[in-house]
mmCIF file of the C-alpha atoms, coordinates in Angstrom:
data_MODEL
# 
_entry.id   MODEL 
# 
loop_
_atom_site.group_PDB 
_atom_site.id 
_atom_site.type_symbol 
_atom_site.label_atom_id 
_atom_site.label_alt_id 
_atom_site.label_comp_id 
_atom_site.label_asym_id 
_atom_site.label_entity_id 
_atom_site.label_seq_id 
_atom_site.pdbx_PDB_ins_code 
_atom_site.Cartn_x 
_atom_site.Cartn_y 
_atom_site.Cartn_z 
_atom_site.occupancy 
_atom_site.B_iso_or_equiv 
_atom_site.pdbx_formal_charge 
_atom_site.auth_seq_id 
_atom_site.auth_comp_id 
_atom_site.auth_asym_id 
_atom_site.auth_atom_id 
_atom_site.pdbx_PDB_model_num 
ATOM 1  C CA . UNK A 1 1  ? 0.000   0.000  0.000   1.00 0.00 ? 1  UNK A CA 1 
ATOM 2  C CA . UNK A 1 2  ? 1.267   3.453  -1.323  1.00 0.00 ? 2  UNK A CA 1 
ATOM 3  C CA . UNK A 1 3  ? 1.546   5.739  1.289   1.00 0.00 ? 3  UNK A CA 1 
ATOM 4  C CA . UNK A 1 4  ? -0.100  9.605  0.589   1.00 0.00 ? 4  UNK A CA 1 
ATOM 5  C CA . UNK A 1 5  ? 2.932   11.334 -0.285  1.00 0.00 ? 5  UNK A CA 1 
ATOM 6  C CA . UNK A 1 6  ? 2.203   15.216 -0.719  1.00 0.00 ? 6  UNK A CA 1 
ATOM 7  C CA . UNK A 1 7  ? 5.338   15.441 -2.175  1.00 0.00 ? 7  UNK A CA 1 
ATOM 8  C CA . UNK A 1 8  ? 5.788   13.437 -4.848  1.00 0.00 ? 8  UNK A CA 1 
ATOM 9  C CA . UNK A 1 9  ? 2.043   14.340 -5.597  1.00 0.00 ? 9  UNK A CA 1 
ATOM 10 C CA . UNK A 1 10 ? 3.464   18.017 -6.483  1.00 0.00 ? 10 UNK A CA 1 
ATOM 11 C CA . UNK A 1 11 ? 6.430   16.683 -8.641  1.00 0.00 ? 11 UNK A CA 1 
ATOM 12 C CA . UNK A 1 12 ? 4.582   14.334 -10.606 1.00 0.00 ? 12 UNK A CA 1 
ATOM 13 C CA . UNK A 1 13 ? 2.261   17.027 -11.779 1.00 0.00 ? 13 UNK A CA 1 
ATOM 14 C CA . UNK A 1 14 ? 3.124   18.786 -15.696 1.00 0.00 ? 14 UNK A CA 1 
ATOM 15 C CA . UNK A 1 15 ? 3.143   22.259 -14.753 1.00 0.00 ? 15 UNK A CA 1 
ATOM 16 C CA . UNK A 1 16 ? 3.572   23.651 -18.360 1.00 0.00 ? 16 UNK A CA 1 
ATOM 17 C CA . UNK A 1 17 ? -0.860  23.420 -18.593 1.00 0.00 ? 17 UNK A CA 1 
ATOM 18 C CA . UNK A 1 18 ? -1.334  24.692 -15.776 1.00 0.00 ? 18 UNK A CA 1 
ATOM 19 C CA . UNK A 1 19 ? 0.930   27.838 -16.113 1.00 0.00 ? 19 UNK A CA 1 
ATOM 20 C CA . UNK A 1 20 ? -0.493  28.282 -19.495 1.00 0.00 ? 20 UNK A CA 1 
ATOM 21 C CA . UNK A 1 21 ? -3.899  28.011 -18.198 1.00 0.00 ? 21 UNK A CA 1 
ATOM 22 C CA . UNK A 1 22 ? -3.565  30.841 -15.444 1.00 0.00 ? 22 UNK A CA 1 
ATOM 23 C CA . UNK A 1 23 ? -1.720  33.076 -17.559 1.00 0.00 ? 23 UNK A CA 1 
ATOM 24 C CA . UNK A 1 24 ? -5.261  32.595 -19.895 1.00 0.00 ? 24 UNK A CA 1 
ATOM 25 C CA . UNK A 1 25 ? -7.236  32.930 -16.995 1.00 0.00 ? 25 UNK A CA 1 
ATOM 26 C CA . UNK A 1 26 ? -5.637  36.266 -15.833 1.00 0.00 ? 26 UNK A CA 1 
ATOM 27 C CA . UNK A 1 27 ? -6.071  38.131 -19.407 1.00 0.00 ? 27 UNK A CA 1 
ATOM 28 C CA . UNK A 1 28 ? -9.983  36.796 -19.301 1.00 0.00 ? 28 UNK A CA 1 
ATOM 29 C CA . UNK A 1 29 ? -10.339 37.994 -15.792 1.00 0.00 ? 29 UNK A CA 1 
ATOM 30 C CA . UNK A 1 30 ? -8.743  41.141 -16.911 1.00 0.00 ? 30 UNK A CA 1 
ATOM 31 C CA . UNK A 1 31 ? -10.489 42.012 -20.041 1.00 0.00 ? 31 UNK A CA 1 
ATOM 32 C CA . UNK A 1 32 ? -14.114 40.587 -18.339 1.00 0.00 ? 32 UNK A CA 1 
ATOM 33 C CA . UNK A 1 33 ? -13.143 43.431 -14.899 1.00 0.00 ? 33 UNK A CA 1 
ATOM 34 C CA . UNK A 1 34 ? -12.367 46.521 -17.596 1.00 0.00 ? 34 UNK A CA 1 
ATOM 35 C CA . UNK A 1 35 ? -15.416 45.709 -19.825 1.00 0.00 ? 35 UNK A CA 1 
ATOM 36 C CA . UNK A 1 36 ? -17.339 46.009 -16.508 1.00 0.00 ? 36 UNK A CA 1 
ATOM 37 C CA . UNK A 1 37 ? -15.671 49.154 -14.969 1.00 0.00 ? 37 UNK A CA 1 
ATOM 38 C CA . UNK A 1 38 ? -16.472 50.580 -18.220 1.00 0.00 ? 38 UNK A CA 1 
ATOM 39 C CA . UNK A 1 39 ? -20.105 49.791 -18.545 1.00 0.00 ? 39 UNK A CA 1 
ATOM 40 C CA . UNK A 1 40 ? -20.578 50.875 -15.223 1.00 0.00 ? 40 UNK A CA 1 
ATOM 41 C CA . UNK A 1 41 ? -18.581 54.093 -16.168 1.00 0.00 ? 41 UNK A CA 1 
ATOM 42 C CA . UNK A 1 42 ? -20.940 54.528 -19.237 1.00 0.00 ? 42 UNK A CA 1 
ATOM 43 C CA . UNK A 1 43 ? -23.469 56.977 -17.942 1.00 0.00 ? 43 UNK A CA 1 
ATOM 44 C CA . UNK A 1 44 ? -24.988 60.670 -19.147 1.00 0.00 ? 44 UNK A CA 1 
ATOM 45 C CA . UNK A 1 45 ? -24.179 64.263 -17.044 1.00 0.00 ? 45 UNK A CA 1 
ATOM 46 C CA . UNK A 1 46 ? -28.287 63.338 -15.153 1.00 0.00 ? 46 UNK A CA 1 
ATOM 47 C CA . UNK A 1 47 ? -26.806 59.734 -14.243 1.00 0.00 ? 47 UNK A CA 1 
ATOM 48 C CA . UNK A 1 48 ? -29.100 57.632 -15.989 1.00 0.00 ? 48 UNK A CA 1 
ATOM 49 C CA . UNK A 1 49 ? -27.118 55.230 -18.542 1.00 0.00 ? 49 UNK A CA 1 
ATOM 50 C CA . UNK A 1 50 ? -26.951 55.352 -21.996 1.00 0.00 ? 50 UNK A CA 1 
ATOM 51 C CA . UNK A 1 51 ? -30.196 52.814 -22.639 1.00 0.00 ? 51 UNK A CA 1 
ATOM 52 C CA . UNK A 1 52 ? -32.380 54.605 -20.319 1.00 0.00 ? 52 UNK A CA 1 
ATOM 53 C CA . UNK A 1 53 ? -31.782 57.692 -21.736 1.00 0.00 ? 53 UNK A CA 1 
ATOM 54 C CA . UNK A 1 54 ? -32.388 56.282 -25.199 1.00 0.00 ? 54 UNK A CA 1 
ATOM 55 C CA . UNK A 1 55 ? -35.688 55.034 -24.059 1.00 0.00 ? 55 UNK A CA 1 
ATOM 56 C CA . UNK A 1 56 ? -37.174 58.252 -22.721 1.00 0.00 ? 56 UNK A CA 1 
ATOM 57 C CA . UNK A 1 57 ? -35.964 60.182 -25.209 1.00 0.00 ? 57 UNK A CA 1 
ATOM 58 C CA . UNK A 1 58 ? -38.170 57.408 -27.512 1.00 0.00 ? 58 UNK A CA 1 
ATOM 59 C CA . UNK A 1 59 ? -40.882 57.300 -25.127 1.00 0.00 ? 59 UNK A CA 1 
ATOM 60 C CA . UNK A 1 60 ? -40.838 61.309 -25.276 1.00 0.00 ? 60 UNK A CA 1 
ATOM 61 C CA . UNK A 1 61 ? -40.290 61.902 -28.777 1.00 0.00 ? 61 UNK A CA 1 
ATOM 62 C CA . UNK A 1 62 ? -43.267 59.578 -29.834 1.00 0.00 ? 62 UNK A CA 1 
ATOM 63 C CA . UNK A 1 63 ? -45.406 61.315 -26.699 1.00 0.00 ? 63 UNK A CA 1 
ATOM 64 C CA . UNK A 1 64 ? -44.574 64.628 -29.029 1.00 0.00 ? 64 UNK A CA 1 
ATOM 65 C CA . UNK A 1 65 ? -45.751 63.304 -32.197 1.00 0.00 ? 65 UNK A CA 1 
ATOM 66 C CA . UNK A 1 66 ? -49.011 62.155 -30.672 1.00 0.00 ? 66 UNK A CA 1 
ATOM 67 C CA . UNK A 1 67 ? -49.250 65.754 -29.458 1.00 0.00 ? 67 UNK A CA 1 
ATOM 68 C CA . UNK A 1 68 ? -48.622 67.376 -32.390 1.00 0.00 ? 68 UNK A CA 1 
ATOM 69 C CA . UNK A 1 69 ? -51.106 65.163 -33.942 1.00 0.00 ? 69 UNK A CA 1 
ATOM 70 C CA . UNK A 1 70 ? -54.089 65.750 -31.765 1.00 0.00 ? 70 UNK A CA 1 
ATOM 71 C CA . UNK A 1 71 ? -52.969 69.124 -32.492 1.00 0.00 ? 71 UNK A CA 1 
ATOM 72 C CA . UNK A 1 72 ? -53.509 69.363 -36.105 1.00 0.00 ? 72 UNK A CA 1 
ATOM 73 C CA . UNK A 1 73 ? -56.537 67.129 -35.780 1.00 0.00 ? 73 UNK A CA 1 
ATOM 74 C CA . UNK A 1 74 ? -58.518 69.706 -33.783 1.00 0.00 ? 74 UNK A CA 1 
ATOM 75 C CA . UNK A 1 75 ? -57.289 72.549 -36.238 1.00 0.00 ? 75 UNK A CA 1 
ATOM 76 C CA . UNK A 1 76 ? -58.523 70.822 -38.999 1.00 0.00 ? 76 UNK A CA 1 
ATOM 77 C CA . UNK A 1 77 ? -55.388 70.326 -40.854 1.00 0.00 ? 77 UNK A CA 1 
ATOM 78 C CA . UNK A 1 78 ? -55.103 67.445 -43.376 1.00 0.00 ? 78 UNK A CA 1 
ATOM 79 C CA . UNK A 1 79 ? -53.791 64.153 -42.059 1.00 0.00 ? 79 UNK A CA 1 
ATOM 80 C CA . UNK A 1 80 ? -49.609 63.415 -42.539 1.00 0.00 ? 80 UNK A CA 1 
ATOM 81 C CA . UNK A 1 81 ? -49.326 60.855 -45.252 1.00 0.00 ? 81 UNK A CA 1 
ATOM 82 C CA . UNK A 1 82 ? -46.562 58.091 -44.159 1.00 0.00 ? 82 UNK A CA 1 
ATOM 83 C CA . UNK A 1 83 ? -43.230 58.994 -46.113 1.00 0.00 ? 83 UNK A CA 1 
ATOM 84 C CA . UNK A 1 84 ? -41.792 55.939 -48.436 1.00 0.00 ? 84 UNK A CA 1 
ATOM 85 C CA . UNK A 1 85 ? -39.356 54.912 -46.169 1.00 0.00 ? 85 UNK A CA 1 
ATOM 86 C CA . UNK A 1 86 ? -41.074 55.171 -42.536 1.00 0.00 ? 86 UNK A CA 1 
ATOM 87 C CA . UNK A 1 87 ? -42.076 52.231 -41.124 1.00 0.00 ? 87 UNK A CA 1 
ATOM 88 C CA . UNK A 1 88 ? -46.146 51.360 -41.338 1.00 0.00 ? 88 UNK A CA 1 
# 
């Protein structure tokens, strides 16, 4: 019966993969930490982040064309026909 031997355990091991395989790891670990600082980085002057921003602006801009609209509507102005290119 083989006794546990620590050791030898150690010295028997290739240590060429697993060098290789941390020096990987590190540049992943890296790159994956500096694309999150700079997502969380990635915000406007009010705070908000990028996408947020982008959706109320949306959300706002649309709001606006309803407006205007309703606007014309009660004036008695001719309906907008849909340019070529805008979406139905």
């Amino acid at each position: 019966m083989q006794a546990h031997n620590g050791v030898a355990f150690v010295a028997a091991i290739d240590w060429t993969p697993v060098i290789v395989a941390l020096i990987g790891m590190v540049g992943s670990v890296t790159s994956a930490a500096i694309g999150a600082y700079v997502v969380y980085q990635l915000r406007t002057p009010s705070g908000t982040s990028i996408g947020k921003q982008v959706e109320s602006t949306h959300l706002a801009a649309i709001g606006a064309n309803h407006r205007a609209d309703a606007v014309a509507r009660r004036l008695g102005a001719l309906e907008r026909t849909a340019d070529a290119d805008e979406a139905a």
